[in-house]
C-alpha positions as CSV (number, residue, x, y, z in Angstrom):
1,X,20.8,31.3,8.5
2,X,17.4,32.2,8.3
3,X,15.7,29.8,5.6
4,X,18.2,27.0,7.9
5,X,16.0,28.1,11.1
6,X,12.4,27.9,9.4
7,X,13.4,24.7,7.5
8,X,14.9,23.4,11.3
9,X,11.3,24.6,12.7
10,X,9.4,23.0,9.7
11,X,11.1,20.0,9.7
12,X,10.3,19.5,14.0
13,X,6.7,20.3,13.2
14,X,6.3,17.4,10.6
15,X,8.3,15.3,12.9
16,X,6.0,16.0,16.1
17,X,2.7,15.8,13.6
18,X,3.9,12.1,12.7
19,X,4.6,11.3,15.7
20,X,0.9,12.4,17.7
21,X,-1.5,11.7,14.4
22,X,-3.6,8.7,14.7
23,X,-7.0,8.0,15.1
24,X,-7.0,7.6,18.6
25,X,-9.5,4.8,18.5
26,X,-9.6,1.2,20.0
27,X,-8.8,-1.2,17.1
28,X,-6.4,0.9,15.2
29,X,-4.0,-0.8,13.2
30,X,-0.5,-1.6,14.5
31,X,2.0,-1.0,11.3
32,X,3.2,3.1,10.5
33,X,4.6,4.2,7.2
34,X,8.0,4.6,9.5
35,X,8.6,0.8,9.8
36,X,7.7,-0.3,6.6
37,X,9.1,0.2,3.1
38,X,7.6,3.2,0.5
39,X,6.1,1.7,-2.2
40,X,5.1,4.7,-4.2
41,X,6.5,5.1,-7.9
42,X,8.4,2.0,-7.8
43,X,6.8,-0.6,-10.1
44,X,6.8,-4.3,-9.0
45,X,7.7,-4.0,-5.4
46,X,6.7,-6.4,-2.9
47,X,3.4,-5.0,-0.7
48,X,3.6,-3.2,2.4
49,X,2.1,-4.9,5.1
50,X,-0.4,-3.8,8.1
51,X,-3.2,-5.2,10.4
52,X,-6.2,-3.8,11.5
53,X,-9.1,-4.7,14.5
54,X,-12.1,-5.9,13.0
55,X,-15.1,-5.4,14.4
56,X,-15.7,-8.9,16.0
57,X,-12.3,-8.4,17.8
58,X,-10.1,-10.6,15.0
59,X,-6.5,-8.8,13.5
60,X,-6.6,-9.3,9.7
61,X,-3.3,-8.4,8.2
62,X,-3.1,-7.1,4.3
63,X,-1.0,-10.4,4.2
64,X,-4.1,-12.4,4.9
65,X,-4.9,-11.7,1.6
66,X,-2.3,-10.8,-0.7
67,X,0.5,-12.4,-2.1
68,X,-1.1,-15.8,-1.5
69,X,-1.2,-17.4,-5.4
70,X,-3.7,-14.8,-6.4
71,X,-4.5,-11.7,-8.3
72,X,-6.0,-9.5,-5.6
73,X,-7.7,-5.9,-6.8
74,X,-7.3,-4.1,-3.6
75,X,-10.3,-0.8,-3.1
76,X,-8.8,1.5,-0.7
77,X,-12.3,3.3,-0.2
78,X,-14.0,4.6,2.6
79,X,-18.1,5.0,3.2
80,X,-18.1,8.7,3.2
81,X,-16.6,9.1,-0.3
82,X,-18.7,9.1,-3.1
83,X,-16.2,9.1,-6.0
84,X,-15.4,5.8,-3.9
85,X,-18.9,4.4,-4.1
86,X,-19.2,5.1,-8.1
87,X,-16.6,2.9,-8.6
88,X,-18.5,-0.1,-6.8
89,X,-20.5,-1.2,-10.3
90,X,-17.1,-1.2,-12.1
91,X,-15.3,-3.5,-9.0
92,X,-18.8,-6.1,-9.2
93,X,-18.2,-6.0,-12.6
94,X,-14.5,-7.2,-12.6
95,X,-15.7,-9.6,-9.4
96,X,-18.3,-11.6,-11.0
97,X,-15.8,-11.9,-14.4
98,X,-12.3,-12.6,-12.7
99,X,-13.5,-14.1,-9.1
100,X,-12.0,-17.8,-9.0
101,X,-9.0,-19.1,-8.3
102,X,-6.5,-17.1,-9.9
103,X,-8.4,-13.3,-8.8
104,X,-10.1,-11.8,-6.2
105,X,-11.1,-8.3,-4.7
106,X,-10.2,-7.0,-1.3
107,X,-11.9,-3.7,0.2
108,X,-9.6,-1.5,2.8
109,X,-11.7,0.9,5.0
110,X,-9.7,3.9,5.2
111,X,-10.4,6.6,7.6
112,X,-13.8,5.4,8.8
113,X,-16.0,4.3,11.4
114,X,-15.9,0.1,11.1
115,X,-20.2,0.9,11.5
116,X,-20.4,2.8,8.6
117,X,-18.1,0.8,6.8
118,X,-20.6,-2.5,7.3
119,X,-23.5,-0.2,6.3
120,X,-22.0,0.3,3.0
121,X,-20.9,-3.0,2.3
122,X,-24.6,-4.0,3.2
123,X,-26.3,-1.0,1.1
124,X,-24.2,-1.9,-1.7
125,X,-24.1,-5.9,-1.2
126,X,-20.7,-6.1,-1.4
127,X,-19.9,-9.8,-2.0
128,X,-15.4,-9.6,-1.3
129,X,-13.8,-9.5,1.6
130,X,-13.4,-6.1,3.3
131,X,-10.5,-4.8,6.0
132,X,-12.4,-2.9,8.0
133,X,-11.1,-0.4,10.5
134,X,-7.8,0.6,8.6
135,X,-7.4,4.1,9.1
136,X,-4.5,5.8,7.5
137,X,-2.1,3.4,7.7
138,X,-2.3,2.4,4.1
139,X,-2.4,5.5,3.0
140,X,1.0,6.4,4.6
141,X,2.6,2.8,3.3
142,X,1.4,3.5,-0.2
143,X,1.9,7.3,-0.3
144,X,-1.6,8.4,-1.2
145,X,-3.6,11.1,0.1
146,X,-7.1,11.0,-1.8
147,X,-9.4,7.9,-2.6
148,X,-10.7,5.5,-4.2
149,X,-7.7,4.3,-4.5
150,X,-7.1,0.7,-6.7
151,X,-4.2,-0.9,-6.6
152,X,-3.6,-5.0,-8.3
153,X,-0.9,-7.2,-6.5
154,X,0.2,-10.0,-8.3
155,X,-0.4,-13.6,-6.7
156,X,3.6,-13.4,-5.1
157,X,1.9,-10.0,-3.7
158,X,4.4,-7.8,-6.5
159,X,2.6,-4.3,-6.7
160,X,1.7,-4.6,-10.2
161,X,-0.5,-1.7,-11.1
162,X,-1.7,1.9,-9.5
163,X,-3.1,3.8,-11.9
164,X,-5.7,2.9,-14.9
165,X,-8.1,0.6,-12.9
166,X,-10.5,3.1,-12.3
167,X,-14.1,3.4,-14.1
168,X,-14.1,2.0,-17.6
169,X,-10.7,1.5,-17.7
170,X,-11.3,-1.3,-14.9
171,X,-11.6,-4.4,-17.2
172,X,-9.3,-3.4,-19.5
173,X,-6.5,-3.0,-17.5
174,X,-7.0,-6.2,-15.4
175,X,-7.6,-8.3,-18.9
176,X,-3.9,-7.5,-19.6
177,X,-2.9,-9.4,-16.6
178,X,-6.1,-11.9,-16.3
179,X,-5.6,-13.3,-19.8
């Protein structure tokens, strides 16, 4: 009776936690984890969708970009991390190699401030397209709680790989698919 009481109390508090997190700033994006389906573990899945406020006022979906006849590398990254900034030779790398018709790279801002996002894009000279203003929505579609993060969608937007496209193992894993 008593484990059912602290699981009943523990169950209300994750409940009530989902329900008030957010960022609580203008521009948020407008999909949660609770209306679209969990990716996580399951190979070859069609992506999640979500929007986001960009800083000149426009909605970009995740759609915008993937699953439109094209190998998209999608950096979930923020400006703050710097595991997430090491990885930025490695993702030019792959750009200026793949980039063309059949590949690109998209950039998802998680949890940060759409200013600091476009100082790092500019610091860095980040030359693909970035969602800015993201927050945590991804990370709640795609069940991941640390970045970088570096997921490749296939160009019918199948989620085709989420592990092993980080550092050196960049190009090599993307060759398999890129051939």
């Amino acid at each position: 009776m008593k484990t059912t009481k602290v699981l009943g109390i523990i169950a209300a508090a994750t409940i009530l936690a989902a329900c008030c997190s957010g960022s609580g700033k203008a521009g948020a994006q407008t999909a949660t984890a609770q209306e679209l389906p969990s990716v996580k573990g399951q190979a070859e899945l069609l992506f999640a969708d979500f929007e986001a406020v960009q800083p000149d006022g426009k909605t970009v979906k995740f759609s915008d970009y993937v699953g439109r006849g094209k190998y998209i590398l999608v950096d979930f990254f923020a400006s703050w991390c710097g595991p997430c900034m090491m990885e930025i030779p490695y993702l030019k790398a792959a750009y200026e190699k793949y980039h063309g018709d059949n590949f690109d790279i998209v950039g998802v801002a998680i949890s940060d401030a759409p200013e600091n996002t476009a100082r790092a894009v500019e610091a860095n000279q980040i030359p693909w397209n970035i969602i800015y203003n993201a927050q945590k929505t991804p990370a709640q579609l795609y069940e991941f709680n640390s970045i970088p993060q570096i997921f490749l969608f296939g160009p019918d937007g199948r989620l085709l790989k989420r592990e092993g496209l980080r550092g050196d193992d960049m190009d090599g894993a993307l060759a398999e698919f890129l051939k």
